[in-house]
N, C-alpha and C positions, 0 to 999 in steps of 0.2 A: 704687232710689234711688241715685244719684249718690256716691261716699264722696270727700268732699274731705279729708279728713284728710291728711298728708302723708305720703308714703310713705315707709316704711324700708328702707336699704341695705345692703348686702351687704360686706363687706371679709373678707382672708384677711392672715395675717401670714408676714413674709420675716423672717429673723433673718441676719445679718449678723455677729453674734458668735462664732466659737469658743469662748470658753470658754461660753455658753453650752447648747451642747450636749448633748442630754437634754432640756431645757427644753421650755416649750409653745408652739412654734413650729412652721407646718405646711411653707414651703420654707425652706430655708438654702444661705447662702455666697454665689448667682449671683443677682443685684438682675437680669439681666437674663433669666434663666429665669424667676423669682419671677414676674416680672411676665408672661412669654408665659403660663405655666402657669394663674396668677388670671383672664387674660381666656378661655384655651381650656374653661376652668371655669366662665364666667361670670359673675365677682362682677363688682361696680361699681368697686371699688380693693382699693388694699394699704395693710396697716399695716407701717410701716418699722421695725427694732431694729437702730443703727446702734452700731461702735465709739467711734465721736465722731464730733461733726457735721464734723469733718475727710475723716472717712475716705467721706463722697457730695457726687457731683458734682451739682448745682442745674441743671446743663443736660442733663445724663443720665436723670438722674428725670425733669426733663420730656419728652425725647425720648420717653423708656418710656412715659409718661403719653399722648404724641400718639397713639402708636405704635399701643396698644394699647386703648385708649379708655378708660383707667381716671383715678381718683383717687387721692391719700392721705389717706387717712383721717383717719390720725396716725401721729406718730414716737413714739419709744418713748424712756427715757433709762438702762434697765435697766442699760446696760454701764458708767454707773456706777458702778455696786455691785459690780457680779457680775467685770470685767472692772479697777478701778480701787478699787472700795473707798472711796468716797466718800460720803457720807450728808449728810442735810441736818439732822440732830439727833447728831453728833459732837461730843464733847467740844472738841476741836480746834479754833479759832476759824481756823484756818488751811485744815482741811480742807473746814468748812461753807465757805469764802469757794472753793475749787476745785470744791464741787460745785454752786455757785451759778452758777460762770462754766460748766462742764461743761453744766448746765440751759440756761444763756442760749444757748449755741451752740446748742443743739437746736434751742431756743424758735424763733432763727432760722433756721436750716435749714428747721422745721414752716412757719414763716409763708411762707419762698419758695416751697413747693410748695402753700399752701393750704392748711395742715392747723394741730392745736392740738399740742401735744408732751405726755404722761404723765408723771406724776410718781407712781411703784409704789415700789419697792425702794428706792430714794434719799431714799425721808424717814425712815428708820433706824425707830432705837427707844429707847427711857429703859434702863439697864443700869446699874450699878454707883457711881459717884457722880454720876450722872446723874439727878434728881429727875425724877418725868413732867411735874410744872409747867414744869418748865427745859424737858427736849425741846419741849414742845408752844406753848411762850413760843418758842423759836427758831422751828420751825415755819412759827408764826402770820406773822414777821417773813421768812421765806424764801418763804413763798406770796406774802404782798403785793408782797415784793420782782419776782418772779420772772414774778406774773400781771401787775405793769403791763408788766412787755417784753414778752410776751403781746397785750396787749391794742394794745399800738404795732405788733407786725403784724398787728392786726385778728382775732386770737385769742383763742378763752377759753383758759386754764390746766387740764387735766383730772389733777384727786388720785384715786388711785383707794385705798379700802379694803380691807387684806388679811386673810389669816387670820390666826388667833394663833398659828401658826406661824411667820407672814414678818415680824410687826410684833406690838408691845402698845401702838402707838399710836393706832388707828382700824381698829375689823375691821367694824363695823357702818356703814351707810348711815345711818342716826338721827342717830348719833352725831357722824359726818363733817359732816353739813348744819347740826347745831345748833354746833361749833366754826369753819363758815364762815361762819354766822351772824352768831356771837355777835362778830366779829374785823372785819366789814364786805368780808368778799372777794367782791368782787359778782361779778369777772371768772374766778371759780375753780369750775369745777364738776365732778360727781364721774362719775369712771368705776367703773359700776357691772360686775363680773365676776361672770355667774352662778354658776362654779367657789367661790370665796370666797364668795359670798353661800349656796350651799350649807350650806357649813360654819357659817356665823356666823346667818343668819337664818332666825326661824318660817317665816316665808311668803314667798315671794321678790315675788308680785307684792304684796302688800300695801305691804310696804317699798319696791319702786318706785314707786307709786302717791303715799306718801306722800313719799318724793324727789321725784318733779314735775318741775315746772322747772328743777331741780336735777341731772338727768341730762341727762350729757353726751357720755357714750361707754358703748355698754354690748361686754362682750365674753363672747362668744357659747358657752359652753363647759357641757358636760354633768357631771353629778355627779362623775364618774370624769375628768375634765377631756381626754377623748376629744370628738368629733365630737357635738354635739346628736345625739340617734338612738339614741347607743352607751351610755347609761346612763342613771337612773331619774329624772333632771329632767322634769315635766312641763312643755312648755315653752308649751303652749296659754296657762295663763292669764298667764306672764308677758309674752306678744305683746298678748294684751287689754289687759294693765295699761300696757303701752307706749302701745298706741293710745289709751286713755280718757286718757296725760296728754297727747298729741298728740308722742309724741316721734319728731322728725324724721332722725335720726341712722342711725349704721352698728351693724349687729350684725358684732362683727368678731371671727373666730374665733381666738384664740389659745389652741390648744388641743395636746394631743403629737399628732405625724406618724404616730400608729398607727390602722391595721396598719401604712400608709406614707404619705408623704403625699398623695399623687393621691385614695387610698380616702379619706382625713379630710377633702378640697376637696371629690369628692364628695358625701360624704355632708351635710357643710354645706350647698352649694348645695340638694341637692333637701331638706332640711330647711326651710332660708330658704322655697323658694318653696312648700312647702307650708303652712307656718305662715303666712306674708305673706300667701297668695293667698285666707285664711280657709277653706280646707277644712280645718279641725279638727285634732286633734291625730297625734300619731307611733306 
């Protein structure tokens, strides 16, 4: 029988930031190796992790994009944080309003190439006299803000849930869907990271399954946040659980460069197409 279901795609991530480094990113620095390396490798696009939407050129990405016959997936807005120190739950009424404008420039950037922008590291956390009702009340108000410029380039907003490590404001997928919910953010949906849903969740496909509709990015990463393959994630039933919601999207690997990064594209791709292609598991 015929499987009309829609197919899911492939993406690999290019980091762009120095100080990111170490991080789980598989090319870095050269936007225009990134991109030869992703197509000699096969995937369908790249995920972008930009210094600020300043620092890419809109006619270069697409060059690369003709060039090579790829997509972007999605941009990233990580160097926020990591690189700027910005957060969207800061005490600072001053600093949420720079990581607001920081986001909208991605936001557009993501729409000129096609793609939605991530919102990971830059929605902070509740800390010291900072109530979690307060972080999560700003929040509420920076998503809605942020996903209608979103949705004006014809984008959803992807929040994605971390561990309790990176954040104490949303580590669980439940939890994320029932606070978009409950707030009316129709145009926000979540990027689900296997790596994190490790650590935080029973069952990985079950909690997908019951996100739904509600997955919007998933990223692609094994227990040990290595290469799908390179540690103990079963990743068979979480591609079923994909398919039974029908979700259309990029499995995108944002995962460490080890052993290096060509071995981690590798092993992605023939991961991908064995899990996709339904021959069973790893």
């Amino acid at each position: 029988m015929l499987d009309l279901r829609p197919r899911m795609k492939s993406a690999i991530t290019i980091s762009l930031v120095p100080e990111a480094r170490g991080g789980p990113f598989v090319f870095w620095d050269d936007l225009a190796a990134g991109f030869a390396a992703a197509a000699r490798h096969g995937f369908d696009a790249v995920e972008i992790f930009p210094p600020a939407a300043s620092a890419v050129s809109v006619a270069t990405v697409r060059e690369l994009m003709a060039k090579h016959s790829l997509q972007v997936a999605a941009v990233g807005t990580g160097a926020g944080w990591v690189k700027h120190k910005l957060r969207l739950t800061d005490p600072d009424p001053a600093v949420r309003a720079q990581a607001r404008e920081f986001i909208g420039a991605i936001i557009g950037l993501a729409g000129a190439l096609g793609a939605p922008a991530i919102i990971g590291s830059m929605q902070g956390r509740w800390e010291g006299a900072v109530s979690r009702e307060q972080a999560l009340a700003w929040l509420a108000v920076e998503l809605r803000a942020l996903s209608e410029r979103a949705a004006a380039q014809k984008q959803v907003l992807l929040y994605e849930p971390l561990n309790r490590y990176e954040t104490n404001l949303f580590n669980r997928n439940a939890d994320a869907v029932a606070f978009v919910d409950a707030h009316g953010l129709a145009n926000v949906r979540l990027l689900c990271d296997l790596y994190h849903m490790n650590i935080e969740e029973a069952d990985l496909a079950a909690s997908l399954r019951a996100t739904g509709p509600r997955v919007g990015h998933v990223h692609f990463a094994d227990s040990n946040r290595h290469a799908i393959g390179f540690g103990h994630t079963d990743a068979a039933p979480i591609i079923a659980a994909l398919r039974d919601i029908g979700y259309p999207g990029y499995l995108s690997a944002e995962i460490l460069p080890l052993p290096d990064s060509d071995t981690a594209a590798a092993k992605t791709i023939e991961s991908f197409r064995i899990l996709t292609s339904g021959r069973g598991g790893l």
